[in-house]
C-alpha positions as CSV (number, residue, x, y, z in Angstrom):
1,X,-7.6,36.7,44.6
2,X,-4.2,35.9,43.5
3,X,-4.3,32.5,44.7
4,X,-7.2,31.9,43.0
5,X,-6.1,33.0,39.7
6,X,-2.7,30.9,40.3
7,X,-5.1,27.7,41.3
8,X,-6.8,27.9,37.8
9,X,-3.2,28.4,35.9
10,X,-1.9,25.3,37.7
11,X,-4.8,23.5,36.8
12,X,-4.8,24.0,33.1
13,X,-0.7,23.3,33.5
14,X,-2.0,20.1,35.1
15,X,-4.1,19.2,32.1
16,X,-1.7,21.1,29.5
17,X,0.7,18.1,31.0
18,X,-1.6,15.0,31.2
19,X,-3.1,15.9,27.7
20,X,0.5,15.5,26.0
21,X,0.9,12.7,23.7
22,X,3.1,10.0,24.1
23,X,6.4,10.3,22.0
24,X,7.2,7.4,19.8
25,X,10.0,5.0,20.9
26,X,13.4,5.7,18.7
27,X,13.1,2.9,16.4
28,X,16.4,0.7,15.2
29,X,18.1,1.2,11.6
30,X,16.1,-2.0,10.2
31,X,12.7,-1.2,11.4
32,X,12.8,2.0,8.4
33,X,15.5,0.5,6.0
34,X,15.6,0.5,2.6
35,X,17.3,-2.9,1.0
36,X,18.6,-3.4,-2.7
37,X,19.2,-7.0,-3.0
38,X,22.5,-7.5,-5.7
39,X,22.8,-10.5,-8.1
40,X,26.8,-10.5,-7.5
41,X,26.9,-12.2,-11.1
42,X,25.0,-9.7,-12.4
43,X,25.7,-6.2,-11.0
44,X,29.2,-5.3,-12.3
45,X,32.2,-7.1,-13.8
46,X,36.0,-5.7,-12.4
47,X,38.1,-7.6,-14.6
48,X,36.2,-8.0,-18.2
49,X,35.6,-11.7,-17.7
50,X,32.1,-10.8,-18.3
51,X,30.8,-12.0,-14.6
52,X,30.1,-9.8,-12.0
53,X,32.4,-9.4,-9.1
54,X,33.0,-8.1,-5.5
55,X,35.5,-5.5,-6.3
56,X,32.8,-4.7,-9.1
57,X,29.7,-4.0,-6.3
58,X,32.8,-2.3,-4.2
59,X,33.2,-0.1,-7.2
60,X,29.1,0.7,-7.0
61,X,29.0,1.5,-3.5
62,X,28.8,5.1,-4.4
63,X,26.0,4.9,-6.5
64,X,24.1,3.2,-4.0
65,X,24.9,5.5,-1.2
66,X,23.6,8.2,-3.5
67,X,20.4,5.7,-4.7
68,X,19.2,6.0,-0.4
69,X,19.7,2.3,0.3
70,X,20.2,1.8,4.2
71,X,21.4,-1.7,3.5
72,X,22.7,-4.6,0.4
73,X,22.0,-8.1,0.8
74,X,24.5,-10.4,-1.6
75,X,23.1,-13.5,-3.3
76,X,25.5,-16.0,-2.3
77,X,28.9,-15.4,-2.7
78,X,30.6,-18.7,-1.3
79,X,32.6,-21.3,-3.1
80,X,30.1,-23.4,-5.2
81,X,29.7,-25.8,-8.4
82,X,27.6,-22.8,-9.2
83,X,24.6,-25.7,-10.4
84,X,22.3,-23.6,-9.4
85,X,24.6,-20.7,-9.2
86,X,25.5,-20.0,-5.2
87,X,22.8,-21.7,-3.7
88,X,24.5,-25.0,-3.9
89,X,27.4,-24.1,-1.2
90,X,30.7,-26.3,-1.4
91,X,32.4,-24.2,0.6
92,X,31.0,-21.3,3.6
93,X,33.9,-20.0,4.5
94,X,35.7,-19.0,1.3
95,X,34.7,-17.0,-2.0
96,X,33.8,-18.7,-5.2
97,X,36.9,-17.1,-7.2
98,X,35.0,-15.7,-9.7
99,X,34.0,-13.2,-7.9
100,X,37.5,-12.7,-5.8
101,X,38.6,-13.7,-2.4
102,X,37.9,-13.5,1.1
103,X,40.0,-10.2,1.4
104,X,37.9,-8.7,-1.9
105,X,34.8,-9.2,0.4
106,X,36.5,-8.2,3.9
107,X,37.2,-4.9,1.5
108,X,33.5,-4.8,0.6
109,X,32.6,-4.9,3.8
110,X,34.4,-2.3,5.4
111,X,34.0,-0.3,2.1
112,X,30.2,-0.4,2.3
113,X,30.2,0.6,6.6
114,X,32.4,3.7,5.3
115,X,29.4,4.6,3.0
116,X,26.8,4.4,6.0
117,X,25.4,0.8,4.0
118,X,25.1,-2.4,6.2
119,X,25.7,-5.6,4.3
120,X,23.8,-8.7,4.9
121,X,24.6,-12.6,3.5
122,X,22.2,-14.7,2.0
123,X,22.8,-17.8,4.1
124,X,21.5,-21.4,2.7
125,X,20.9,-23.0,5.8
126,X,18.9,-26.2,4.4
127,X,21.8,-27.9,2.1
128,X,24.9,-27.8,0.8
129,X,26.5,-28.9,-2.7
130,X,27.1,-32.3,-3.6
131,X,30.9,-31.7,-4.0
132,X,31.0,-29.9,0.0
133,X,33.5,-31.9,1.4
134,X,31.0,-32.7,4.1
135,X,28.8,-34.8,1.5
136,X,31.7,-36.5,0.0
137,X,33.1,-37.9,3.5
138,X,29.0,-38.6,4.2
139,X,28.6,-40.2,1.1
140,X,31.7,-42.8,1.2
141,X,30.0,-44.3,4.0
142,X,32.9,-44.4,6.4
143,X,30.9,-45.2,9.8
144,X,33.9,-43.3,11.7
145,X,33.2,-40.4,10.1
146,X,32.7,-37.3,11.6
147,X,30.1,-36.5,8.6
148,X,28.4,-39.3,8.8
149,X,25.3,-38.3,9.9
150,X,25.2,-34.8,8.5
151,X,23.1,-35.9,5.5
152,X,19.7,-37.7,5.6
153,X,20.4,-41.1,4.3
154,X,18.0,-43.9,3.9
155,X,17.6,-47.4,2.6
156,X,15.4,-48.0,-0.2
157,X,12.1,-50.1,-0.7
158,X,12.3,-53.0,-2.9
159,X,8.8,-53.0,-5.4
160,X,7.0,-56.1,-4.3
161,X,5.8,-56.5,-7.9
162,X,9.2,-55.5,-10.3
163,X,11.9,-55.9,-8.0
164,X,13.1,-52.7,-8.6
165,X,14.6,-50.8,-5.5
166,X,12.7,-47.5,-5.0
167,X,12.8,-44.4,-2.7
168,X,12.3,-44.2,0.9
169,X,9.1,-42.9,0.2
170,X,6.9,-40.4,-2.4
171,X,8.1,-37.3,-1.4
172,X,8.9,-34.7,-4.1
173,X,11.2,-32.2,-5.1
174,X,10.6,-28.4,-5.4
175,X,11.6,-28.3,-9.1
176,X,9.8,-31.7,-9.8
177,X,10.7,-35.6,-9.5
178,X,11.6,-37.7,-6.7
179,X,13.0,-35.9,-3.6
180,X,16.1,-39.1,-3.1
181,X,18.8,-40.0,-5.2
182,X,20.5,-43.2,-4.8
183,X,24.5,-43.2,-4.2
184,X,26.4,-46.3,-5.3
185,X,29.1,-45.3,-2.3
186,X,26.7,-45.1,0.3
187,X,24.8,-47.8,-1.3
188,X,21.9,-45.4,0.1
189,X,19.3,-42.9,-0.8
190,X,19.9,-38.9,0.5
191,X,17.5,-36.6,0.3
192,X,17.5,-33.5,-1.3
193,X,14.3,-30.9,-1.3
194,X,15.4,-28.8,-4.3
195,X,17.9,-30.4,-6.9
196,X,19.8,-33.6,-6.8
197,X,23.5,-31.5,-6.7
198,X,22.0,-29.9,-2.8
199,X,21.5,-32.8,-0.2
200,X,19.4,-31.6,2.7
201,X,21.5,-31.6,5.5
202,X,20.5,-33.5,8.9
203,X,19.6,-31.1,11.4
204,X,18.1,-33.6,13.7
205,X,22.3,-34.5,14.3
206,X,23.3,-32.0,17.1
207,X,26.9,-31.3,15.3
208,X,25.5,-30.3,12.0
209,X,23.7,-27.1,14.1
210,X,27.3,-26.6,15.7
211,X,29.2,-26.0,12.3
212,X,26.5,-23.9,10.8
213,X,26.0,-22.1,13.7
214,X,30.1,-21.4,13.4
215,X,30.1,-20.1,10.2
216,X,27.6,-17.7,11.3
217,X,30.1,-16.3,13.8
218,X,32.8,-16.3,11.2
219,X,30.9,-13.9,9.1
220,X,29.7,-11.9,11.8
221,X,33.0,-11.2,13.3
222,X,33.9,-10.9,9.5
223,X,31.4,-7.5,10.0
224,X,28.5,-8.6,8.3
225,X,25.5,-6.8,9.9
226,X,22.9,-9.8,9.5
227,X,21.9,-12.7,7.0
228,X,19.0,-13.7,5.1
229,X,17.8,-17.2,5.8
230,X,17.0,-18.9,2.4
231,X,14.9,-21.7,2.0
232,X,14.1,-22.0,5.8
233,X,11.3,-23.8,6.3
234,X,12.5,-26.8,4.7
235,X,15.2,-27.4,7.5
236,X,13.6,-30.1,9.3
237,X,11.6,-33.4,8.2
238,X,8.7,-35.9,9.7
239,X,11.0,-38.4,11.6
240,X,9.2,-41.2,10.3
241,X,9.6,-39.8,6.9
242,X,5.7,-41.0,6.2
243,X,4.3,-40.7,2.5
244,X,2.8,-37.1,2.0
245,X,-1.0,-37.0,0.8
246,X,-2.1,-36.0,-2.3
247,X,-2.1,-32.2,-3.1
248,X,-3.5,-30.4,-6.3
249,X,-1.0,-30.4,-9.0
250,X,-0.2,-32.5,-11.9
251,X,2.0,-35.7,-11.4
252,X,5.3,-35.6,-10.7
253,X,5.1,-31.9,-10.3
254,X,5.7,-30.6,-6.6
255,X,1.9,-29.3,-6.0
256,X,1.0,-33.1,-6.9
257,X,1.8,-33.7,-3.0
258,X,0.8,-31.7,0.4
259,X,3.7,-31.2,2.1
260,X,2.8,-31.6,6.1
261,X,6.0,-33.8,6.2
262,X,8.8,-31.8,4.7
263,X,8.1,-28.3,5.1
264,X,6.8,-26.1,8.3
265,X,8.4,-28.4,10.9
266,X,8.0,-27.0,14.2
267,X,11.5,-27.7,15.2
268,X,12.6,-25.6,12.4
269,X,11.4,-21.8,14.8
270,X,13.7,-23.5,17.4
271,X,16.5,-22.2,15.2
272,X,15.7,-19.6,14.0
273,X,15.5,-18.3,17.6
274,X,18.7,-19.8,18.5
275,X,20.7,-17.5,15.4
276,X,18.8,-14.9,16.9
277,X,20.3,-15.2,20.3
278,X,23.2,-14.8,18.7
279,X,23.0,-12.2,16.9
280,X,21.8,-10.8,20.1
281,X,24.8,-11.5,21.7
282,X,26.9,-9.9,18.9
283,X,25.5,-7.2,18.8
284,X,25.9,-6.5,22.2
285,X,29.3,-7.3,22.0
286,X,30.2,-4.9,19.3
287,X,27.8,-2.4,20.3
288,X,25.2,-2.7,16.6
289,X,22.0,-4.5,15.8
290,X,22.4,-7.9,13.5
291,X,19.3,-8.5,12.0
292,X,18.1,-11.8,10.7
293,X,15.2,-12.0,7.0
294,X,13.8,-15.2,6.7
295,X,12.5,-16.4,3.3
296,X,9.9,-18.9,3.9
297,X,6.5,-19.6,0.9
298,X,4.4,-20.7,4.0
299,X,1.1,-19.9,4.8
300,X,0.3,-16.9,7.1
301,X,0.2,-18.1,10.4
302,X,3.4,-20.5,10.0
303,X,5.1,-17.3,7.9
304,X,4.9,-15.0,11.6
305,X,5.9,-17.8,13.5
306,X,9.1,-16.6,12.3
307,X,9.1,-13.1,14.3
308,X,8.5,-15.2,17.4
309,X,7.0,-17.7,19.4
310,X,3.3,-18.4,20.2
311,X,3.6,-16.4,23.6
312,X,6.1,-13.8,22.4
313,X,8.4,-15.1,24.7
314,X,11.7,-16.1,22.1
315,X,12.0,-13.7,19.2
316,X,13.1,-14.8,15.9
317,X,13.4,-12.8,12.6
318,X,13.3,-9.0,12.5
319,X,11.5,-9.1,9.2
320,X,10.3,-12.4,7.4
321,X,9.9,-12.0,4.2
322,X,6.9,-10.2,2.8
323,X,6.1,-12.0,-1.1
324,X,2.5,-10.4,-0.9
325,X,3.0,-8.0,-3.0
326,X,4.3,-9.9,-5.6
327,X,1.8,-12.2,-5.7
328,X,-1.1,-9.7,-5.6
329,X,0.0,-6.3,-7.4
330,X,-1.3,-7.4,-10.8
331,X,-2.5,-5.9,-14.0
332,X,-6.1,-6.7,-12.9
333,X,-5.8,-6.0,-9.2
334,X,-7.9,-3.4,-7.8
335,X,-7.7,-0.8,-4.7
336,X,-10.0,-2.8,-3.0
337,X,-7.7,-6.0,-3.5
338,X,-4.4,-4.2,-2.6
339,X,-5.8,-3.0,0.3
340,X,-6.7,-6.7,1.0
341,X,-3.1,-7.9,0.8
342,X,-1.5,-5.1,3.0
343,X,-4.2,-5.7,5.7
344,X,-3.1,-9.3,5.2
345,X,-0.2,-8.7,6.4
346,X,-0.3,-6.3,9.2
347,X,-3.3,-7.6,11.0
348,X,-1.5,-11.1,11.5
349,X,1.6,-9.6,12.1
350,X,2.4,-9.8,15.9
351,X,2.4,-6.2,17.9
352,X,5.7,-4.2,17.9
353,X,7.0,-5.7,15.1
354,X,8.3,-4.8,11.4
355,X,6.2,-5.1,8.1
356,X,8.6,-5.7,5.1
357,X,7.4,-5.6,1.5
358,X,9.1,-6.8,-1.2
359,X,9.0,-6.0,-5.0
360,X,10.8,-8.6,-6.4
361,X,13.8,-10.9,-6.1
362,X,16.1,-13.5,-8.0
363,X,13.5,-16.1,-8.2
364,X,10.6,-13.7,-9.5
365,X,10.1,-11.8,-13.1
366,X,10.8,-8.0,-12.9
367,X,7.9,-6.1,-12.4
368,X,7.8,-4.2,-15.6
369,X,7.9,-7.9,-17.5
370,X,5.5,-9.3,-14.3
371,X,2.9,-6.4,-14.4
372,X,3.8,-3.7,-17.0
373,X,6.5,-1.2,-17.5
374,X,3.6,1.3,-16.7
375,X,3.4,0.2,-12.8
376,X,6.9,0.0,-12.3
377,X,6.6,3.5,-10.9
378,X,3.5,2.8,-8.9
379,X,4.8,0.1,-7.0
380,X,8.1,2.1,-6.1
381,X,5.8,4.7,-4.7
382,X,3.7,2.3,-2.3
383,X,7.1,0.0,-1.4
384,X,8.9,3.2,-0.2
385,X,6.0,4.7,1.9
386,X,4.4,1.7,3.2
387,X,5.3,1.6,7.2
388,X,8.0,-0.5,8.1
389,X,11.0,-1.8,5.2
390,X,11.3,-1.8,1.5
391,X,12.9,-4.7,-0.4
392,X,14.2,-3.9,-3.7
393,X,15.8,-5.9,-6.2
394,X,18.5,-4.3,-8.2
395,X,17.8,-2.6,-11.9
396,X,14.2,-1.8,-10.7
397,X,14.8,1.5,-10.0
398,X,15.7,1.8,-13.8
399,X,12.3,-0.6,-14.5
400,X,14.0,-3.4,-16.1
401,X,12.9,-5.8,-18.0
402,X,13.0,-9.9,-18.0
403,X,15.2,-10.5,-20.9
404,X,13.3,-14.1,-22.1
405,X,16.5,-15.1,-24.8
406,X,18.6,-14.8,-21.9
407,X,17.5,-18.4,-20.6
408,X,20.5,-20.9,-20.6
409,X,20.6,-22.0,-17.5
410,X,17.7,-21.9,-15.7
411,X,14.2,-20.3,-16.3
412,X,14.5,-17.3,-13.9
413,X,17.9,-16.3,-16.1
414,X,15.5,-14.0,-17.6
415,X,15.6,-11.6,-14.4
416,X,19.1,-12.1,-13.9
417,X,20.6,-9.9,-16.5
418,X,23.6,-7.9,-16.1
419,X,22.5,-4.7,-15.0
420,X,22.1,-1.6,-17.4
421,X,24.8,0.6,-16.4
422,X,24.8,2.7,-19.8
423,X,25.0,2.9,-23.6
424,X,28.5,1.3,-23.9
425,X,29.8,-2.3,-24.6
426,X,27.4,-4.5,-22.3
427,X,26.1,-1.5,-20.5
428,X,29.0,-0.8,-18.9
429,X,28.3,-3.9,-16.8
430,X,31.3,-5.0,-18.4
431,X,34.5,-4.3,-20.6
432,X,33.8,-7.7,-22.8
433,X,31.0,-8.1,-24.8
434,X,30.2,-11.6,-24.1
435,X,28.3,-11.5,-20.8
436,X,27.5,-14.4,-18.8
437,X,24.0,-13.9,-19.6
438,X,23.3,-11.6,-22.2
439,X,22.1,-8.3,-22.0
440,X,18.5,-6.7,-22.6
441,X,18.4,-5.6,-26.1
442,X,17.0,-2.3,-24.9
443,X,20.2,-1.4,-22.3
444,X,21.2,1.6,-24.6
445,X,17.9,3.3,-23.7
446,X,17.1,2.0,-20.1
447,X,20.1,2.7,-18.5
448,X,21.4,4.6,-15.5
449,X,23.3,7.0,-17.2
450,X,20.6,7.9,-19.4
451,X,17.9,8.3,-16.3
452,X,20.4,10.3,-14.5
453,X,20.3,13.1,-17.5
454,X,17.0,12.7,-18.0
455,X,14.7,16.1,-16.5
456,X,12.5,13.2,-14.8
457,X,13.0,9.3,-14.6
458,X,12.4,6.4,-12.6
459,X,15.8,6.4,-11.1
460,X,15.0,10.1,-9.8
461,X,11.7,9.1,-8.5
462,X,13.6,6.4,-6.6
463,X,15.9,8.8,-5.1
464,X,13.3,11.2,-4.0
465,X,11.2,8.2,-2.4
466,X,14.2,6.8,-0.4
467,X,14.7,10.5,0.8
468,X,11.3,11.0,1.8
469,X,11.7,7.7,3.9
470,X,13.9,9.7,6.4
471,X,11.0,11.9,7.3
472,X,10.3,11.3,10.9
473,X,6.5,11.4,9.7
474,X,7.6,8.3,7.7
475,X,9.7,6.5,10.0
476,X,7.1,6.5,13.0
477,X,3.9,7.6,11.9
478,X,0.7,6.2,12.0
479,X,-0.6,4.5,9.0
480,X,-4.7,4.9,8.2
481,X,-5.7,3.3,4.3
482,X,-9.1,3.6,2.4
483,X,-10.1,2.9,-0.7
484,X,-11.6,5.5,-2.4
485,X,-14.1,3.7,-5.2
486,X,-12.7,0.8,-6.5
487,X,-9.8,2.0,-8.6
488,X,-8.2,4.4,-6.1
489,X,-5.8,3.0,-3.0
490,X,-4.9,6.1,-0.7
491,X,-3.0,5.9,2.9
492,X,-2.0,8.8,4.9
493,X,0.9,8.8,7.7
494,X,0.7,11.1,10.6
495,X,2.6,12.0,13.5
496,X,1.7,14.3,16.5
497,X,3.5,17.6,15.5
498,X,5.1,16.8,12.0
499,X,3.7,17.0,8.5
500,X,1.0,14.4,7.5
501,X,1.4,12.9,4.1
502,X,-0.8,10.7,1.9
503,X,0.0,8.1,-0.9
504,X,-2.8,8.1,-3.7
505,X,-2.6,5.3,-6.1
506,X,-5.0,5.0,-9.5
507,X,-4.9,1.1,-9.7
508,X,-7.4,1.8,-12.7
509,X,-6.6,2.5,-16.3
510,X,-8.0,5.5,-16.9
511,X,-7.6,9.1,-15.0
512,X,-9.5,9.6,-11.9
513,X,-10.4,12.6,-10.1
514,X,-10.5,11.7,-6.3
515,X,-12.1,12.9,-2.9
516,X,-9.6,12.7,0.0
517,X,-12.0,14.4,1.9
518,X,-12.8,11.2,4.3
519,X,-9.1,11.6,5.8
520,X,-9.5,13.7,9.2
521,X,-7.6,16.3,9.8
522,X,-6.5,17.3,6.5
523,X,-6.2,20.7,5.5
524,X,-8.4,22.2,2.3
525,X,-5.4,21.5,-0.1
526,X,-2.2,19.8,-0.4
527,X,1.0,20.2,-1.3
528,X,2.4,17.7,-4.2
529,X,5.7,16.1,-2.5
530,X,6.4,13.4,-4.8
531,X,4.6,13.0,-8.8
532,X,5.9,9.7,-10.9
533,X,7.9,11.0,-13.9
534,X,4.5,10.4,-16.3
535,X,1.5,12.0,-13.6
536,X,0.4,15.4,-14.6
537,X,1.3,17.1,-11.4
538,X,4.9,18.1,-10.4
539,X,6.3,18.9,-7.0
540,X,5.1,21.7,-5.1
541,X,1.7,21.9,-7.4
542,X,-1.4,22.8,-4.9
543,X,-4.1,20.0,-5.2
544,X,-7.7,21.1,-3.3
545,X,-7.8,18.1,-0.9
546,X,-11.7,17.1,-2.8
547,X,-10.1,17.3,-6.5
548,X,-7.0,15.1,-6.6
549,X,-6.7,14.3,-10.7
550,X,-5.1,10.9,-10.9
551,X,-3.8,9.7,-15.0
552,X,-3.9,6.1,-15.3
553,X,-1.7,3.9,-13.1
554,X,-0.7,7.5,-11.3
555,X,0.6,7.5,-7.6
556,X,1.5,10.8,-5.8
557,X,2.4,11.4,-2.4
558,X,1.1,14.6,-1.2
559,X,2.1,16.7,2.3
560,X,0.0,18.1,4.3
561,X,2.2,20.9,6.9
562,X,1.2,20.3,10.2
563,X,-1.5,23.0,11.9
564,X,1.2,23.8,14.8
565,X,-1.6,22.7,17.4
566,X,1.5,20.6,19.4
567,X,3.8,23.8,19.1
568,X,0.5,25.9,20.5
569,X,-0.3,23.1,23.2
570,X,3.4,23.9,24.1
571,X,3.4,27.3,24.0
572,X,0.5,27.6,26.1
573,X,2.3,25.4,28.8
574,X,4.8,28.0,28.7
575,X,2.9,30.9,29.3
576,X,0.8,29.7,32.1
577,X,4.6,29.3,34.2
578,X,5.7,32.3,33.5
579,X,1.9,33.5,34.6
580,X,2.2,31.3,37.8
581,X,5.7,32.6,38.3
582,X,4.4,36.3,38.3
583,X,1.5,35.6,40.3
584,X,3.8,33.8,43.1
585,X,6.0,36.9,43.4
């Protein structure tokens, strides 16, 4: 009789076993990150010359340790002309001096590990500045020259009908015009993608891979911990540098042309895989994981060819650029449409890979100027719980605004601003109160200091958002998203044997009250984890899971505590050894 009784014991152990679910793979410091992208011009000023500075972010570090961000990726810091202010390199291995010197950033760096924040580079991998000494060796057309084929140099056409000697061929620049200037050393036209001051460089000669290829190992033996590629996908040309066809935009502008010759070049993911090799190999070396973001405007299926190859053979970059967001969270989008452009993203996406989203960056307007101070909130609240990274640009978890008069420069000077520190001369950005771009008018009431004093405040929502992000639920759940209507985007995120919770967003103007009830497995009500500073609920508020009152443009995340049917499952296992154990006595 015993043995009988011990037989069925071991057989529900036996299923009590089988029926366990699978444990989710540890996942790596990227694949849950939160970045905050700093404008070094533009975060904070050391030395009252009114531009920001490294020991000025150094300074920060603090702050940003106590904001949550995992990681800080640096507009370009390198010597430059500063034409279009970093992205036109003269010099890779140095500092430009207004912001300090190579020791100031080896400081920053270390400074920055110390405070558990990695530290990536934006690297411009597609050109250098006009004044690199690279271009000006190139350009005096010395045949000898070790740089004279690191620049794409071409004859011109003579017009059969003027005379008049004309580009290689009809190719465009990004910012408008012809993509080829002519050089009276060279007595030859270079080409240049984006402005005349940045010559592409010529990837096609072997040696001009070899020196970028070393500076990345400078930087990384330097201790940076990974690099955003800028610009990638305009690395490589046609050979034959054929005329484009005609595109869609006005003349002269750079939509007037379809770019299947200058942009998207297969030879281009050859690279990419090649830096990631290496940063393999560092990382093994020193024992951490270097990551590599790509910034690519591509379309979908050229945009993943960036996490690997067609056969998922060669890996490439741990997280390409995500601009969806940007593009789509507008005043007039809908939950149906959001929902749209996150299931863009993730069912293209290769398997076993990393989803980033990105709010905004130093080429877009701010989302409170973009979409309206009123979704600022909204969109921190689906960045931050989203599955996989967040991207944020710095000052939007104060909600800053574009600062239009601030346009001297460039047009995207407006986003650019010096960030709003507090209520004292320039914001405390600075000690001088002539900034190199000037403030937003309203910095002595959207400021850090103020938010931090405040009982509830975007900056606090932030905080409590990039804390929640450390929830194991977060980091490895599953992610399951309806819409519920057409105004109201909700997602939950489960994992076996933790707490559930679900994002609600009211994409609509006016309040909502919403039925969760079509998410399984959730309890009768809900526990409010996170409110914005403007919803009606606060934390710990108890929400019946078929009444969830939204106020316009309101986002909550709410928990639901797990049933403890994994700790019974394990429980039970338990018992029935200790039952077998009697029974075999």
């Amino acid at each position: 009789m015993w043995f009988s009784g011990a037989f069925v014991l071991l057989t529900l152990l036996v299923w009590a076993s089988e029926a366990q679910i699978r444990e989710p793979e540890s996942k790596d410091w990227y694949e849950h990150a939160t970045f905050y992208q700093i404008y070094p011009r533009s975060f904070q000023d050391s030395n009252g010359d009114g531009i920001g500075d490294l020991i000025g972010i150094t300074s920060r570090l603090e702050y940003l340790a106590g904001l949550g961000i995992d990681a800080a990726w640096l507009s370009p810091p390198f010597v430059s002309p500063l034409r279009d202010f970093g992205y036109d390199v003269s010099d890779f291995y140095d500092i430009q001096p207004e912001y300090g010197t190579l020791q100031h950033m080896e400081q920053l760096i270390a400074e920055a590990h110390r405070h558990g924040i990695k530290l990536m580079l934006d690297f411009i991998p597609n050109h250098t500045s006009d004044e690199h000494k690279w271009f000006e060796q190139s350009a005096s057309g010395a045949v000898g020259s070790t740089y004279y084929e690191f620049y794409i140099w071409r004859d011109g056409k003579r017009n059969a009908v003027t005379g008049v000697l004309e580009p290689p061929n009809n190719w465009i620049s990004v910012f408008g015009g012809p993509a080829w200037t002519y050089d009276e050393r060279r007595g030859q036209y270079y080409l240049h993608q984006f402005t005349s001051k940045q010559p592409d460089l010529n990837y096609r000669h072997p040696a001009v891979l070899e020196e970028m290829t070393a500076m990345l190992r400078f930087w990384l033996e330097k201790g940076v911990d990974g690099f955003r590629l800028d610009a990638i996908n305009h690395m490589f040309e046609d050979e034959q540098l054929r005329d484009e066809p005609p595109g869609w935009g006005a003349p002269g502008t750079y939509d007037e042309l379809d770019h299947i010759y200058t942009k998207d070049n297969p030879d281009t993911y050859g690279v990419v895989y090649g830096w990631r090799q290496l940063c393999e190999e560092h990382g093994r070396q020193t024992g951490k994981t270097i990551i590599l973001m790509t910034e690519a405007y591509a379309s979908i299926e050229n945009t993943m060819l960036y996490y690997e190859d067609a056969t998922g053979s060669r890996q490439g970059a741990h997280m390409p650029f995500n601009f969806q967001l940007i593009y789509d969270f507008t005043r007039d989008q809908n939950a149906i449409g959001l929902k749209q452009t996150i299931d863009f993203w993730l069912n293209h996406m290769p398997a076993r890979h990393t989803p980033s989203w990105v709010g905004g960056s130093h080429d877009h307007s701010r989302v409170a100027s973009r979409v309206g101070v009123e979704y600022v909130d909204q969109l921190l609240t689906l960045l931050h719980t989203l599955p996989g990274t967040s991207i944020t640009y710095y000052g939007e978890e104060i909600g800053m605004f574009d600062y239009k008069d601030a346009e001297q420069y460039d047009n995207r000077d407006p986003n650019r601003t010096p960030m709003q520190w507090d209520s004292t001369v320039s914001g405390g950005f600075s000690t001088n109160r002539s900034t190199w771009l000037p403030l937003h008018p309203d910095y002595p009431t959207r400021n850090v200091a103020m938010q931090e004093t405040a009982s509830k405040s975007t900056l606090k929502h932030f905080r409590k958002l990039t804390d929640l992000r450390r929830h194991r639920t977060l980091i490895n759940g599953e992610f399951t998203h309806r819409t519920v209507g057409r105004e109201v985007y909700a997602f939950s995120r489960d994992l076996h044997g933790e707490d559930s919770f679900v994002t609600v967003l009211n994409m609509g103007s006016a309040g909502r009250t919403v039925d969760l009830g079509d998410f399984p497995n959730l309890p009768a009500s809900l526990t409010v984890e996170i409110a914005q500073p403007n919803s009606n609920y606060n934390e710990r508020d108890t929400v019946p899971i078929h009444e969830v009152k939204l106020m316009a443009h309101d986002s909550i995340v709410l928990r639901a505590v797990v049933s403890g049917s994994g700790r019974v499952q394990l429980s039970l296992a338990v018992a029935i050894l200790v039952a077998v154990k009697t029974l075999l006595l």
